[in-house]
C-alpha positions in Angstrom: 64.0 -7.8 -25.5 64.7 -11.3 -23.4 66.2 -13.9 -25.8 63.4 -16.2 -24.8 61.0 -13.9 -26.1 63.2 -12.8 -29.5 63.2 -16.9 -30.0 59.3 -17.3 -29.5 58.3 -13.8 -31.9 60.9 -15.9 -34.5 59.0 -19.0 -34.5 55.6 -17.2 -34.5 57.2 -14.9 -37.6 58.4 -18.3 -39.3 54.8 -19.9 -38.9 53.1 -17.1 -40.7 55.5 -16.3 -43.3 56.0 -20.1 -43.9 51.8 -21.0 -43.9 50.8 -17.2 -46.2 53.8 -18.7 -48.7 51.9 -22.5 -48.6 48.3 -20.8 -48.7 49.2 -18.1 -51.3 51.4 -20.8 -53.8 51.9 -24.2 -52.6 48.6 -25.4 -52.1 46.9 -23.8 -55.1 49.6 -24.6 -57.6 50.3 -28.2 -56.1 46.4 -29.1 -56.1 46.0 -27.3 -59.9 48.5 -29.8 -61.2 47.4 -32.7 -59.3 44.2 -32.2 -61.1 45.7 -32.0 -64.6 47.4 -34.9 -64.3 44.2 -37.0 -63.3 42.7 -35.6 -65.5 45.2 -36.7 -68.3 45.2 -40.5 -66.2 48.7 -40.0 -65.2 50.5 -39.4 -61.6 51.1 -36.4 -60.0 54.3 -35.1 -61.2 57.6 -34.2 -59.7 57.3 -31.0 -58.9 58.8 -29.0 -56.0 55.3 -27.4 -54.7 54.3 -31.4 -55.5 57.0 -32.4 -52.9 56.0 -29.4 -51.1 52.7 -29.4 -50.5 52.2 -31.7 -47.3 51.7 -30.3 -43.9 54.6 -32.3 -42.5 57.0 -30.6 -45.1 55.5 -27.6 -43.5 56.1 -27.8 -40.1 59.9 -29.0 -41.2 60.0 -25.5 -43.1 59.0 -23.7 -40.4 61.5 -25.7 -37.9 63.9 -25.1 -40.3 63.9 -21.0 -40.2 63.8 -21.2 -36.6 66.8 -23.0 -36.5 68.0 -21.3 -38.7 67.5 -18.1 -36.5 69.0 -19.5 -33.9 72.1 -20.9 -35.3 72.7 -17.5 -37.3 71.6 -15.4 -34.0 73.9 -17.0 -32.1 77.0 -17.0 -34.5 76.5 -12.9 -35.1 77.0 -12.8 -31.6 80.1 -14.3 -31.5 81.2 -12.6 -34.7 80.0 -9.1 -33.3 82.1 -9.6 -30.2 85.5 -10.4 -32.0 87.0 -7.2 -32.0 87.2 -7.3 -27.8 90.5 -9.6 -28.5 92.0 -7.0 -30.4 91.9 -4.2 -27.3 94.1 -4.5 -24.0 90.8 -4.4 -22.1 93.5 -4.0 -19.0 94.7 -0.4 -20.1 92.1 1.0 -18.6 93.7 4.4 -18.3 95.2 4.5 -21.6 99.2 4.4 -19.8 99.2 0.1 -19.5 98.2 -1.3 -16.2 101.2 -2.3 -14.3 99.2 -5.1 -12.5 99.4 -4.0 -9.0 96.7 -3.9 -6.9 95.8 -0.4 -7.5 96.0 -0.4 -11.4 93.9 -3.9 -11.0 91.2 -2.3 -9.0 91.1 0.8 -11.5 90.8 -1.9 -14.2 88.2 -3.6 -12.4 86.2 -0.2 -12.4 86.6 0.2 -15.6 85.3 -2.5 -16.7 82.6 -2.8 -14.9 81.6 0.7 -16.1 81.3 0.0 -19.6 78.0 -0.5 -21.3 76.1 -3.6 -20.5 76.0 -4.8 -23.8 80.0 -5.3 -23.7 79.7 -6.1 -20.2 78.0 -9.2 -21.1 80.4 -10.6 -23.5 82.1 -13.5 -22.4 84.9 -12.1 -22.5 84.7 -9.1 -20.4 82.8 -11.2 -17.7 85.6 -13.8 -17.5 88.0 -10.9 -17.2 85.9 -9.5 -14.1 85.8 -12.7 -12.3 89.5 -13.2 -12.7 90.5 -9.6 -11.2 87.7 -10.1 -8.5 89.6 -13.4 -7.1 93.0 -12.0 -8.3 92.0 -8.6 -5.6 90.6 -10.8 -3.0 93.5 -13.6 -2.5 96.6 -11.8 -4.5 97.5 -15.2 -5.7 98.5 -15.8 -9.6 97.5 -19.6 -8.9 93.8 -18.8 -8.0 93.3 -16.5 -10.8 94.3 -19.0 -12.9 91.8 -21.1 -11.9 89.2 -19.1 -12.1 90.2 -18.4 -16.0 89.6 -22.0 -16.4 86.4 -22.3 -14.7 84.9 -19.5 -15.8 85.7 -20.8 -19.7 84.5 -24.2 -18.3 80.7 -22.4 -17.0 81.2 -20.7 -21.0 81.4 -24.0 -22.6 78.3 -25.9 -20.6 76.4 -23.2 -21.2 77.1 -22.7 -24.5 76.0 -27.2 -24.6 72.7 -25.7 -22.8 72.0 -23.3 -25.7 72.3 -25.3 -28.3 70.4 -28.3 -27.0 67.5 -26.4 -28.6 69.0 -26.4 -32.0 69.6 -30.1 -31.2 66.2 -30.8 -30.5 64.9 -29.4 -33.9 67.6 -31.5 -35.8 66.2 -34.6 -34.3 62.0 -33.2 -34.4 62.2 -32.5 -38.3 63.3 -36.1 -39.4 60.8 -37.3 -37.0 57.9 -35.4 -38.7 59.2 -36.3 -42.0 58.8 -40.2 -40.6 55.4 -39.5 -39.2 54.7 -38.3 -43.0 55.8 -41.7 -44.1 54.0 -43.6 -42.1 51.0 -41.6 -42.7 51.2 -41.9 -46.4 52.1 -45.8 -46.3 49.1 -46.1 -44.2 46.7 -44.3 -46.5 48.6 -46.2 -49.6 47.7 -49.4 -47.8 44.1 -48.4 -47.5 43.8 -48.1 -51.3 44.9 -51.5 -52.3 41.5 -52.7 -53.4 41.6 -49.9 -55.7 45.1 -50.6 -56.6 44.2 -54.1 -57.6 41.2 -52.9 -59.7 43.5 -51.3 -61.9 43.1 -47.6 -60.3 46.8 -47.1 -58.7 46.4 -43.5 -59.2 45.3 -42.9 -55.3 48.3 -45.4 -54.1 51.0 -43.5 -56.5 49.6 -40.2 -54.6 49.9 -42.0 -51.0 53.0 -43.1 -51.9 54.0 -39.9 -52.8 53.5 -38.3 -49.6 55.1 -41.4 -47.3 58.3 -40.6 -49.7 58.3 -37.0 -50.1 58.3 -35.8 -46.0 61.2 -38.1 -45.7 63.0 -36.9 -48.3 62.3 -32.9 -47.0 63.1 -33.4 -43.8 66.2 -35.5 -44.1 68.0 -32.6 -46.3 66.8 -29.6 -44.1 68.4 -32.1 -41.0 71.6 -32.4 -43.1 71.5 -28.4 -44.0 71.0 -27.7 -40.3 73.3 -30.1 -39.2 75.9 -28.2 -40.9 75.5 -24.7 -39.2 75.4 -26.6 -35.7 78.9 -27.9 -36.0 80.1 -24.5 -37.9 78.4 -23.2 -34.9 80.3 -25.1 -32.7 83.6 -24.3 -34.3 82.9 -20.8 -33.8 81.9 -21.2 -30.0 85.0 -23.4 -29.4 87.1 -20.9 -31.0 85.8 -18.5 -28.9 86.3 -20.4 -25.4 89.9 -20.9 -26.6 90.9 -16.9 -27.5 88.9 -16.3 -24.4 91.8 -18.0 -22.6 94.5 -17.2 -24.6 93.6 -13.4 -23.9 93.3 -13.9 -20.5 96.5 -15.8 -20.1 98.4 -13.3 -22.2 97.0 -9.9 -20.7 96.0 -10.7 -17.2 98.5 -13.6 -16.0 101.3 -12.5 -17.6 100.7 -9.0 -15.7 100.4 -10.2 -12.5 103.0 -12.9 -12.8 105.4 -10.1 -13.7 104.7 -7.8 -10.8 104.5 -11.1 -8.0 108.5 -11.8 -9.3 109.2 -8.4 -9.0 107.6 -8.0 -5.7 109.7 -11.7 -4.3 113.2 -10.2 -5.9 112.9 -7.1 -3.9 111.7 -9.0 -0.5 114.8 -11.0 -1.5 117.3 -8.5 -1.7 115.9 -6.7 1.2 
């Protein structure tokens, strides 16, 4: 299934699960002890379906799973693909590749005939890229570079990816301030009522204005978090990525292209 597609069926799964739980236990609980405590002329309490029960504090639930999909999504990845810097990927026929041309090309082949889901780890594809140039030009110097700028194209895309997460760390504070300015409003409203001794509706108002903010400030911190433990996981990545390249590709070829200069020397 297309990742964009994966990330739409989680936010449409996050918006039922999320709106059943509110329909099926926030809002009946929440509105049952609202009542008992006008009844008993006192303010609603401090409860969590209370604090809950707003549909701002919804929509910052349902953000929240979906970001939290994406963050965890994308960090299984990573952690699913570790093991690839374990294996010479290079000893493609099980006796080491020397790192001539031949045992390069067989390399290349190999590679490129593994299954698609290794084939499209970062990884593997910067490996490709790197024997493609180092077959075409035979120069240690341009397959350098193209370690570095295919770990460069890793990185931005990697910033591309997560400017979704991003987004939804900014959105959910925002709808928690809509909440606030909402319930300020309607508190506002109520101040003739308020002044006539009836501050039961303005408490309530208040309530709301205070209680988005406060919900959609912690999930922010919360996802906040995972981003930059996200982050640390990607950068790790982009760094092993050239390690591994440096250690099992460069080092192969750079050993064969002094080889091959102290024989045209002694010749």
């Amino acid at each position: 299934m297309p990742e964009v597609a994966k990330n739409i069926l989680a936010l449409v799964l996050s918006i039922i699960v999320v709106h059943l739980f509110y329909a099926g236990y926030v809002w009946p609980e929440s509105a049952a002890l609202i009542e008992a405590s006008r009844a008993a002329g006192q303010s609603a309490p401090r409860n969590i379906v209370v604090i809950l029960k707003d549909w701002e504090q919804e929509i910052a639930i349902i953000l929240m799973f979906w970001g939290l999909y994406l963050i965890f999504e994308k960090s299984i990845a990573i952690l699913r693909e570790r093991y690839l810097f374990n294996v010479d990927l290079l000893d493609g026929n099980g006796n080491g590749a020397s790192g001539n041309d031949a045992d390069m090309a067989a390399t290349l082949a190999t590679l490129e005939g593994l299954p698609e889901k290794i084939r499209r780890a970062p990884l593997v594809r910067t490996l490709m890229a790197s024997l493609r140039r180092f077959l075409i030009t035979g120069d240690v110097h341009n397959t350098s570079e193209t370690i570095e700028a295919s770990v460069d194209a890793m990185a931005q895309k990697q910033e591309a990816e997560n400017s979704l997460i991003r987004y939804l760390i900014w959105a959910i504070p925002a709808i928690g301030f809509i909440g606030t300015v909402r319930g300020i409003g309607e508190a506002l409203s109520q101040a003739d009522q308020a002044l006539a001794g009836d501050i039961a509706g303005m408490t309530e108002s208040l309530g709301v204005a205070f209680n988005s903010t406060f919900v959609a400030l912690l999930i922010s911190i919360v996802l906040m978090f995972l981003l930059h433990q996200l982050q640390r996981l990607q950068d790790g990545m982009l760094v092993d990525t050239q390690e591994y390249c440096e250690s099992f590709l460069l080092n192969r070829i750079s050993t064969v292209g002094a080889t091959a200069a102290d024989k045209a020397g002694e010749s």
